[in-house]
C-alpha positions as CSV (number, residue, x, y, z in Angstrom):
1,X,180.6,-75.4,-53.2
2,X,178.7,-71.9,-53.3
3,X,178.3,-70.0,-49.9
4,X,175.1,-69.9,-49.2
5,X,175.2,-67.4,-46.3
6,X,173.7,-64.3,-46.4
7,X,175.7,-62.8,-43.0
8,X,179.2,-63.9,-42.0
9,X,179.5,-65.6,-39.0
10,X,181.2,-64.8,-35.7
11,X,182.4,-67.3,-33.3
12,X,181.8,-66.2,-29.9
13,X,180.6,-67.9,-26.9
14,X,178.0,-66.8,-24.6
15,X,174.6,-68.3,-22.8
16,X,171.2,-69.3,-24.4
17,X,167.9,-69.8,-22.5
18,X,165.7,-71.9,-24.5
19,X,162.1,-72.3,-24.9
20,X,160.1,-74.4,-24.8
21,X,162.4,-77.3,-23.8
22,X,161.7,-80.0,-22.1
23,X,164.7,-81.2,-20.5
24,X,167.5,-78.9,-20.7
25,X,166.5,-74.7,-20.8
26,X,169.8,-73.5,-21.5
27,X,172.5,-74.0,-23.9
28,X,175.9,-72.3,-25.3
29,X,176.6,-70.3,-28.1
30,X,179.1,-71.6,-30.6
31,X,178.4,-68.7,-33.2
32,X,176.3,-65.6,-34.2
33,X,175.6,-63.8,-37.3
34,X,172.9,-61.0,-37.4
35,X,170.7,-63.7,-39.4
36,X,170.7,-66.5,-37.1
37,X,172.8,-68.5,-34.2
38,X,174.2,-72.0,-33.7
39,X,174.3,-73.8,-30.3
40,X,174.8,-76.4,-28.5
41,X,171.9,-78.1,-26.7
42,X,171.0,-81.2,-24.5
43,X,168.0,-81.5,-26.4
44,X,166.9,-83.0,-30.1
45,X,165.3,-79.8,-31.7
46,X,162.7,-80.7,-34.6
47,X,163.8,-79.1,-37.8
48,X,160.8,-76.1,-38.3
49,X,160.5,-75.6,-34.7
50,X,160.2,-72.3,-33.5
51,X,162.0,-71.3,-30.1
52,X,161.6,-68.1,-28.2
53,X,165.6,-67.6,-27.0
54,X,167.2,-65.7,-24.2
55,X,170.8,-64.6,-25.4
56,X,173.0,-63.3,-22.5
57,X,175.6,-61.4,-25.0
58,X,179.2,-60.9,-23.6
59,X,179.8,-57.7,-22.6
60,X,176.0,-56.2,-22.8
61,X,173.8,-56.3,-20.3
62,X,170.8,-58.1,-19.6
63,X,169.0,-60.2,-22.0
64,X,168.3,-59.9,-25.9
65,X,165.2,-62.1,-26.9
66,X,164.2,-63.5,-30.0
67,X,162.7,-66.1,-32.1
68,X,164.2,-68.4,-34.1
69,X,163.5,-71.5,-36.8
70,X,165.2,-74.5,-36.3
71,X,167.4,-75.5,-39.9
72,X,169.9,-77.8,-38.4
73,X,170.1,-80.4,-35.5
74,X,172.8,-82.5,-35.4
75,X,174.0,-85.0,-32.8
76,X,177.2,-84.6,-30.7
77,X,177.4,-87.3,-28.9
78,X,177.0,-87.1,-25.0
79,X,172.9,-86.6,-24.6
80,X,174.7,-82.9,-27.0
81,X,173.0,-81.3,-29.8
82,X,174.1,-78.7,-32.4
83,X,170.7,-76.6,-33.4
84,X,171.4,-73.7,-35.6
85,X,168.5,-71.4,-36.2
86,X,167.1,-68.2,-38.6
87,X,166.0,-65.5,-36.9
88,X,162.4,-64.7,-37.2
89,X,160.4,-61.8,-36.2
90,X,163.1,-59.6,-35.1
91,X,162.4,-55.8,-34.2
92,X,164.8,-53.5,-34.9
93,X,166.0,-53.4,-31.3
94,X,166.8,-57.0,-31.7
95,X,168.6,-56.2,-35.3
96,X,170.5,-53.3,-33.1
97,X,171.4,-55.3,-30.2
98,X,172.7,-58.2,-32.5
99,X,174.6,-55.8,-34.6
100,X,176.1,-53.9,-31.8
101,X,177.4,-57.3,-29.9
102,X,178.6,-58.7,-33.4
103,X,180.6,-54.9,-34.0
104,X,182.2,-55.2,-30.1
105,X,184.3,-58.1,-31.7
């Protein structure tokens, strides 16, 4: 089977506000790439959603934000979601701040 990534992906772990959400606002990160993210969530996600995120990355900071489109939500069991996302609408400061977290591993 082809890759069909465009970025690699780092595993790293680190906390995601999400919104809108209706029952649970935050999440964890499983793993980053500097064109989208995959977490875990007590929430089904609708695939095409858009979220406006909060990411708290390990050794920065205060908080990046960004958008991202839902592509992926499967169940975990336990009321526990995997959503991955694409990034959408990021500014370069976003681009930078992604880049410089996923170049401090």
């Amino acid at each position: 089977m082809q890759e069909r990534r465009q970025f690699p992906r780092i595993t790293s772990h680190f906390s995601v506000e999400v919104k809108p959400s209706k029952v649970d606002r935050s999440g964890r990160a499983h793993n980053i790439s500097q064109g989208g993210l995959l977490f875990e969530h007590g929430e089904k996600v609708e695939i095409g959603a858009l979220l406006d995120l909060n990411l708290r990355f390990p050794g920065l900071t205060g908080l990046s934000q960004v958008k991202g489109k839902v592509i992926r939500c499967d169940e975990l069991g336990q009321g526990r979601y995997a959503v991955a996302i694409n990034f959408v609408d990021t500014t370069p400061e976003m681009e930078a701040s992604i880049r410089e977290m996923l170049e401090s591993f």
